[in-house]
LOVOVO-105795 format. One line per 8 residues: number of its first residue (from 1); their letters; for each residue x, y, z of C-alpha. Coordinates in pm, 1 decimal, padded with zeros to 6 digits, always signed. Example, Ala and Ser with C-alpha at 12.3 -4.5 7.8 and 13.67 -1.06 7.14 Angstrom:
<nodes>
1) AS) +01230.0/-00450.0/+00780.0; +01367.0/-00106.0/+00714.0
</nodes>
This chain:
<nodes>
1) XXXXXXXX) -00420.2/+01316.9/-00015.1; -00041.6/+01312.8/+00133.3; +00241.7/+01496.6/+00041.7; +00565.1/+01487.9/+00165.0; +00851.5/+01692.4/+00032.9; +01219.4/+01661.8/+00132.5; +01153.6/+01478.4/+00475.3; +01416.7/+01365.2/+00693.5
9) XXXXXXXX) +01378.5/+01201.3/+01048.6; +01690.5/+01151.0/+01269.5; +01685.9/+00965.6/+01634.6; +02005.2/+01083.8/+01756.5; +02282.8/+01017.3/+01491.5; +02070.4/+00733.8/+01319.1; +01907.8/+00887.4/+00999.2; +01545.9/+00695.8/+00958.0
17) XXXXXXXX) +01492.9/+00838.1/+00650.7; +01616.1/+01128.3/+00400.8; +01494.8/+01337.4/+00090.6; +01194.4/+01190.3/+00071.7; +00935.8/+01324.1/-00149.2; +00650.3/+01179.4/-00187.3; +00250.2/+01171.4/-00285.6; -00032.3/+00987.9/-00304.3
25) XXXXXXXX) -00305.1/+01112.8/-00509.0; -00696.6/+01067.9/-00414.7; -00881.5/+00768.0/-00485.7; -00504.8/+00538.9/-00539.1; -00382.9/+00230.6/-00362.5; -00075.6/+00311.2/-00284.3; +00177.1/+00071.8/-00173.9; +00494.2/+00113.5/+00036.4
33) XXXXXXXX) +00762.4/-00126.5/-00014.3; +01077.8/-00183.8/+00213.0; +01269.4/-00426.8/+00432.8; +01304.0/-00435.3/+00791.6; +01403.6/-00090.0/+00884.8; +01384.4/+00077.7/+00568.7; +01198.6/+00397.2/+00714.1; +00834.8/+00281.7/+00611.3
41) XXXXXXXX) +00674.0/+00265.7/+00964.3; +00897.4/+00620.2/+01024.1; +00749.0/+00803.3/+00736.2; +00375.6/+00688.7/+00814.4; +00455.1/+00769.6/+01175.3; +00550.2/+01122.2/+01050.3; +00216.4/+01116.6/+00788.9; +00007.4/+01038.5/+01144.7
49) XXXXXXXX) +00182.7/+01341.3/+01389.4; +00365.9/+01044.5/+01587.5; +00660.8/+01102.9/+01475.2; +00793.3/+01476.4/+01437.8; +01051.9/+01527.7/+01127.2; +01366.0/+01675.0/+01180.3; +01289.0/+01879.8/+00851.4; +01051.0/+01887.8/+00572.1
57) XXXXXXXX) +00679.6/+01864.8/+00541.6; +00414.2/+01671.4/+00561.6; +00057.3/+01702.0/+00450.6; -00215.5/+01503.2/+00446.9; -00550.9/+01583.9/+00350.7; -00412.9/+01941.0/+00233.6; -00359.2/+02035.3/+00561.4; +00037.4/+02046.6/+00720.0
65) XXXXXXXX) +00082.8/+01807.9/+00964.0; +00299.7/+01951.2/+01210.3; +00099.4/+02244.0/+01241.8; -00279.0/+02149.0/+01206.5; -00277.5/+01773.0/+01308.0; -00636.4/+01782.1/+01435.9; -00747.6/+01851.8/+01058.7; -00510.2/+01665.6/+00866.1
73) XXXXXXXX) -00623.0/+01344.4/+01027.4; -00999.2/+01424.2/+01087.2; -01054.3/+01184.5/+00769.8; -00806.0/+00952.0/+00814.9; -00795.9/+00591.7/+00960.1; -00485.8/+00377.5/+01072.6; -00369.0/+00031.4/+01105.4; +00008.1/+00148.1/+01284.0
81) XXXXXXXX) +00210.0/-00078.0/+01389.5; +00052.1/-00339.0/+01659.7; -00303.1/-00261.8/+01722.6; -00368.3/-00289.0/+02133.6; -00730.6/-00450.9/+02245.9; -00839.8/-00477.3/+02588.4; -00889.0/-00820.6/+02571.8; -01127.7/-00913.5/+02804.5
89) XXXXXXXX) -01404.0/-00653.0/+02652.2; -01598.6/-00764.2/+02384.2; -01523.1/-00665.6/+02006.8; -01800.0/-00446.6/+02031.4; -01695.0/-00300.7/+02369.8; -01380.9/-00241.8/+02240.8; -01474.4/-00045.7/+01956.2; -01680.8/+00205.9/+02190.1
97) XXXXXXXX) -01373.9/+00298.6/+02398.3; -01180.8/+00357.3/+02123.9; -01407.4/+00571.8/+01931.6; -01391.2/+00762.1/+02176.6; -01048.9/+00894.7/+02165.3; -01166.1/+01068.8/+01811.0; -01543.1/+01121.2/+01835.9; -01839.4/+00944.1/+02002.3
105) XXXXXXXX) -01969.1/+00710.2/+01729.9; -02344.3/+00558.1/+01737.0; -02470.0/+00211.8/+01721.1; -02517.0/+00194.3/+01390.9; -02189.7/+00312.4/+01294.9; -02033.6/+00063.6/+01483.7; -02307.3/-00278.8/+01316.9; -02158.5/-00125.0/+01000.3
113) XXXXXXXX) -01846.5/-00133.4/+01030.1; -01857.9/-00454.7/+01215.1; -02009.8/-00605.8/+00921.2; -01782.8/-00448.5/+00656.5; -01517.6/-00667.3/+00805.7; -01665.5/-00951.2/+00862.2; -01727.7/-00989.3/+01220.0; -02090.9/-00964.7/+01262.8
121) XXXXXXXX) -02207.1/-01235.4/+01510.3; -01856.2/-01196.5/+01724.4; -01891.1/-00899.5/+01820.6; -02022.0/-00959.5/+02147.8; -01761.7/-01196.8/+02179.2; -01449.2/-01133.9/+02417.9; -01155.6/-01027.2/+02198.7; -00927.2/-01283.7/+02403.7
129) XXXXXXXX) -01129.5/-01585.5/+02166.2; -01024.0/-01402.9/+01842.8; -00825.2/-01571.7/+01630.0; -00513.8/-01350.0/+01479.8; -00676.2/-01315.7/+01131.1; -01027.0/-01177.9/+01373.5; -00836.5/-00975.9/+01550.5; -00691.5/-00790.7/+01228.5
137) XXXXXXXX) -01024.1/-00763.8/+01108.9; -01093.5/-00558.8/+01449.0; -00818.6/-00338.8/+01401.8; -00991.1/-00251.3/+01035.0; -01359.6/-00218.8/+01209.3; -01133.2/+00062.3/+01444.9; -00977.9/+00270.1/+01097.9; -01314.9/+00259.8/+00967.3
145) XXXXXXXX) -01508.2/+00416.5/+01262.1; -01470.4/+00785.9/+01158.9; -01569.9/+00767.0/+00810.5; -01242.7/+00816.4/+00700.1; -01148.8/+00966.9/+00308.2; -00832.2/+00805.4/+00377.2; -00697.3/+00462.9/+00518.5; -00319.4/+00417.0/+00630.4
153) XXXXXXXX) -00217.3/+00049.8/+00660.3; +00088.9/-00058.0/+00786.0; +00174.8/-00418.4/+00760.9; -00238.9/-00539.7/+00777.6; -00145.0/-00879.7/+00655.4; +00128.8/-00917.6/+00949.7; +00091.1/-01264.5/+01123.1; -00177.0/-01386.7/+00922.0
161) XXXXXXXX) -00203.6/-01727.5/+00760.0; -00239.8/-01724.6/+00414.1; -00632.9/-01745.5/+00411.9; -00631.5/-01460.2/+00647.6; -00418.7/-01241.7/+00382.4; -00636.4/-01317.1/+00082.2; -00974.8/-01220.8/+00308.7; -00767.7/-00911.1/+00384.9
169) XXXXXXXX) -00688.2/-00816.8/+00045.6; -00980.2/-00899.5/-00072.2; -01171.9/-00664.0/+00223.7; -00912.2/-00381.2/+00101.5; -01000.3/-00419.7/-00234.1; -01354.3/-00383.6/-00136.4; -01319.9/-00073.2/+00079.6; -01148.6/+00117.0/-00240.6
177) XXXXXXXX) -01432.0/+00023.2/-00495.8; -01752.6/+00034.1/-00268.6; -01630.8/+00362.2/-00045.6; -01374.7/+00515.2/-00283.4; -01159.0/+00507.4/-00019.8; -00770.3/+00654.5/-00104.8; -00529.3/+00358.1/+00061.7; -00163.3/+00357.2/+00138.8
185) XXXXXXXX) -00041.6/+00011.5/+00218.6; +00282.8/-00082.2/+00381.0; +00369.3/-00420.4/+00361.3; +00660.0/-00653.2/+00301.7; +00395.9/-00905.9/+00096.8; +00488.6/-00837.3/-00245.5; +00269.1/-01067.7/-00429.5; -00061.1/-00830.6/-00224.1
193) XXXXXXXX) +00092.1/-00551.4/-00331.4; +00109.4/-00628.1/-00696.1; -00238.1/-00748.2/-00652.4; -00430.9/-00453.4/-00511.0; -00173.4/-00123.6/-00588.5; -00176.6/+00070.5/-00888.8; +00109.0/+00236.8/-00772.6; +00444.9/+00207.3/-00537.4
201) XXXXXXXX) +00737.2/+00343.8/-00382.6; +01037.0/+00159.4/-00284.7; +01254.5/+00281.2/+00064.6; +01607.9/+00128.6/+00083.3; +01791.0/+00230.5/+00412.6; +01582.3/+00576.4/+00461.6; +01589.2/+00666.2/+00123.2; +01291.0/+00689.7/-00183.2
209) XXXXXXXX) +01472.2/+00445.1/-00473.7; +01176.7/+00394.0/-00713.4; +00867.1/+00536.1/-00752.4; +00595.6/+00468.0/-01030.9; +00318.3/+00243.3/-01144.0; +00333.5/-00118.1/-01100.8; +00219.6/-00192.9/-01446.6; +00515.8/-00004.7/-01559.8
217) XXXXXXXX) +00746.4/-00209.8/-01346.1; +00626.9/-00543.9/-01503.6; +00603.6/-00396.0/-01810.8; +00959.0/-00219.8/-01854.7; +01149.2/-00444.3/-01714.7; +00958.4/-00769.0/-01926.2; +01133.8/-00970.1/-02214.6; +01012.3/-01152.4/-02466.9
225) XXXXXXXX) +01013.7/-01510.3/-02515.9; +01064.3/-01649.1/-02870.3; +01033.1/-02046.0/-02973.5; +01160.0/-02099.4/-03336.6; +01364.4/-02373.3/-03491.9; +01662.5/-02160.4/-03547.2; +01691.9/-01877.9/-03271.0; +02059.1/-01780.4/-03406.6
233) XXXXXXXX) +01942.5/-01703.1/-03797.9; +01606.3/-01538.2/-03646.6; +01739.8/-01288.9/-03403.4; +02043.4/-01208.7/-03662.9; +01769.6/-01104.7/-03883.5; +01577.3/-00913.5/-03654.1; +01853.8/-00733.1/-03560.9; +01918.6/-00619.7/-03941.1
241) XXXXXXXX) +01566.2/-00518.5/-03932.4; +01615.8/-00261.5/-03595.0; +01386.4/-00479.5/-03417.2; +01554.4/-00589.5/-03114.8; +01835.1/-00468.5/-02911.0; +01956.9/-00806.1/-02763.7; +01872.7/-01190.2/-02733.0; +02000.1/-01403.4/-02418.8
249) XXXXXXXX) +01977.2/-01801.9/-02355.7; +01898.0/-01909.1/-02683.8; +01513.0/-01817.3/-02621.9; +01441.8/-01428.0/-02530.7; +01450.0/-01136.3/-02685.1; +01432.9/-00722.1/-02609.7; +01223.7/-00545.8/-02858.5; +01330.6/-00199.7/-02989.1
257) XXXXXXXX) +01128.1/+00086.5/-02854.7; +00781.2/+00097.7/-03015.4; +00805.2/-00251.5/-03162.2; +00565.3/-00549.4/-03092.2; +00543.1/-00918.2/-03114.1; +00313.1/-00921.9/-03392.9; +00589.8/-00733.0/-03636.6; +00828.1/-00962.7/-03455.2
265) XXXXXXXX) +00616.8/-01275.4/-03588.4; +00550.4/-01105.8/-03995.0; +00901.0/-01089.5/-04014.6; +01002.0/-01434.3/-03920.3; +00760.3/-01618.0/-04112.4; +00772.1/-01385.4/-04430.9; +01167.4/-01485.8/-04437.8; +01063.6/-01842.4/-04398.0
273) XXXXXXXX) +01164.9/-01871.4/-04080.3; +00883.8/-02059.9/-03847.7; +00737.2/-01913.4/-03505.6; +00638.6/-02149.0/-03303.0; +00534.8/-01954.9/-03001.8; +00643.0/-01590.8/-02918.5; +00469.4/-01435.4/-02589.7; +00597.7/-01151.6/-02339.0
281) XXXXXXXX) +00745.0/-01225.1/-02033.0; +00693.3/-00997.1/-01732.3; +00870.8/-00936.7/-01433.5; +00710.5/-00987.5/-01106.2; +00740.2/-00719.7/-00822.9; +00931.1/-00942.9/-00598.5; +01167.3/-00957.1/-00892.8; +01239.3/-00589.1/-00985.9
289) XXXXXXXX) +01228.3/-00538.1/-00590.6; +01523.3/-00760.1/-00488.8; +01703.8/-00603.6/-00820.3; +01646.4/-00225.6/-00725.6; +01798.4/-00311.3/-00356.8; +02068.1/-00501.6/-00479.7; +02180.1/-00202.3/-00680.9; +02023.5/+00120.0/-00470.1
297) XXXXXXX) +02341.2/+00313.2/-00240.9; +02325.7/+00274.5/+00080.4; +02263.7/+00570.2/+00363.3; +02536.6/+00687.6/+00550.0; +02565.1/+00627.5/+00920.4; +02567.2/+00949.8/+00981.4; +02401.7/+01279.7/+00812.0
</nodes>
C-alpha cells in the first residue's frame, strides 16, 4: 500500500530525512516511531503530496505520488498534523464541507461514520462544546468519509487523556478487523503502538534505524530469568552443556540459539540442581526504543 525508496527531503540546508526506504504492506498496522523532529510528520507529508521530496519516490496505493496524486490518494484517509473545524458548525455540518473538498458524500455515509466513532447523538452539536478526546473522534469521522483502503494517522492520540487514548486505540483496532482497513500510525505513545502494530519503523534525526516486527523486538532482545538455589554452579553447567551464552546479576540468563527453557529446566534438575522458577523476560518497546537512539548516528547538518 506505500512504498518509498531512497527518499530524501531538504528545506534549505536542513535535511528532514534521508535514504529512506520503506513499505507497508496491505491489511498491516504499521507504526512509525520517532522523537520530536525525527522526519515522521515529513515522510507522511511526502506519502500525502504535501510535501514534495527532493529525490526518491513515493507510492501509495501503486500509484507514484508525485506524478498521479489524484489516484494515489483516492483511497486514502488522513489524520495530519492538527485537524482544523469550523467551530461554530455542527459536527455534522462540518463533515459536509469537508467532504466536499474530495467528493460529495450522502447522508448515510456521513450517520455511519458518525457512529463508527462514537459520536452519534452530538452530531448536531456545535464543535466548539467538544471535548478534545470528541473532537479527535471528528477528525476520524473526516478520514473515514471516502471509504478509504487506507488510513494515515499521525499522532491520533495527541492531547488526549488517558481514557481518550484507550477509546482511540481501541476504535483503531476496530477499523482494521471490521473494515480490513491497512493503518500507518505515527505516534510518540509507545505502549499504543506495541498494543495495536504488528509491525514498526524507527526514524532517528531523518534517518530509517530499525525496521521489523514488534514481536521480534520483544522477543530478540528478551532474557531469561532463572530462580535456583545456586545460580553460580547452575549457569557453570549450562554453559558446559552449550546452552547459554552469558548470565548477569546473579538471576538471568541468554539462551544459545535454538534452545528453550524447558531443556534449560531437564538439565538443572537431572544434575540435582533445583529450579525454582525459570520464565522469559521480554523487552518492552519503550525499552529497545530508547536503546536503538542511544546508539543510532546522528545526521549531518548538512547533506
Amino acid at each position: 500500500m506505500i512504498a518509498l525508496t531512497e527518499v530524501q527531503k531538504k528545506f534549505g540546508a536542513r535535511v528532514a530525512v534521508t535514504d529512506l526506504t520503506l513499505t507497508v504492506p496491505r491489511g498491516e498496522i504499521f507504526g512509525l516511531l520517532g522523537h520530536n523532529g525525527a522526519g515522521k510528520s515529513t515522510a507522511i507529508g511526502m506519502m500525502l503530496g504535501q510535501v514534495w521530496p527532493t529525490r526518491g519516490e513515493v507510492q501509495v496505493c501503486g500509484h507514484i505520488v508525485t506524478t498521479h496524486r489524484a489516484q494515489a490518494l483516492q483511497k486514502v484517509g488522513a489524520i495530519f498534523e492538527a485537524p482544523a473545524f469550523y467551530d461554530y458548525l455542527s459536527g455534522w455540518r462540518n463533515l459536509e464541507i469537508l467532504s466536499h473538498y474530495s467528493a460529495p458524500t450522502s447522508a448515510a455515509r456521513i450517520r455511519e461514520v458518525v457512529a463508527w466513532v462514537g459520536l452519534t447523538g452530538r452530531e448536531q452539536s456545535k464543535v466548539k462544546t467538544y471535548s478534545h478526546g470528541m473532537r479527535a473522534r471528528l477528525a476520524l469521522a473526516q478520514a473515514l468519509l471516502p471509504q478509504p483502503e487506507l488510513l494515515i494517522l499521525d499522532e491520533p492520540g495527541n492531547g488526549l487523556d488517558p481514557e481518550g487514548i484507550a477509546e482511540m486505540r481501541q476504535t483503531i483496532a476496530r477499523l482494521h478487523r471490521e473494515l480490513g482497513l491497512t493503518i500507518l500510525l505515527s505516534s510518540h505513545q509507545l505502549s499504543e503502538v506495541e498494543q495495536l502494530c504488528t509491525r514498526i519503523a524507527v526514524l532517528h534525526q531523518g534517518r530509517k534505524v530499525f525496521e521489523g516486527q514488534v514481536a521480534d523486538v520483544k522477543a530478540v532482545r528478551g532474557r531469561v530469568e532463572l530462580r535456583t538455589p545456586d545460580f553460580v554452579a547452575a549457569t557453570n553447567l549450562l554453559r558446559e552443556r552449550g546452552l547459554i551464552t552469558g548470565s548477569a546479576e546473579g538471576k538471568y540468563i541468554a539462551l544459545s540459539e535454538g534452545r528453550t527453557t524447558m531443556e534449560v529446566t531437564q538439565v538443572l534438575v537431572a544434575a540435582g540442581l533445583p529450579v525454582e522458577g525459570i520464565w522469559q523476560q521480554e523487552q518492552t518497546l519503550e525499552d529497545f526504543y530508547l536503546s536503538l537512539v542511544k546508539t543510532a548516528p546522528s545526521l549531518p547538518k548538512n547533506n
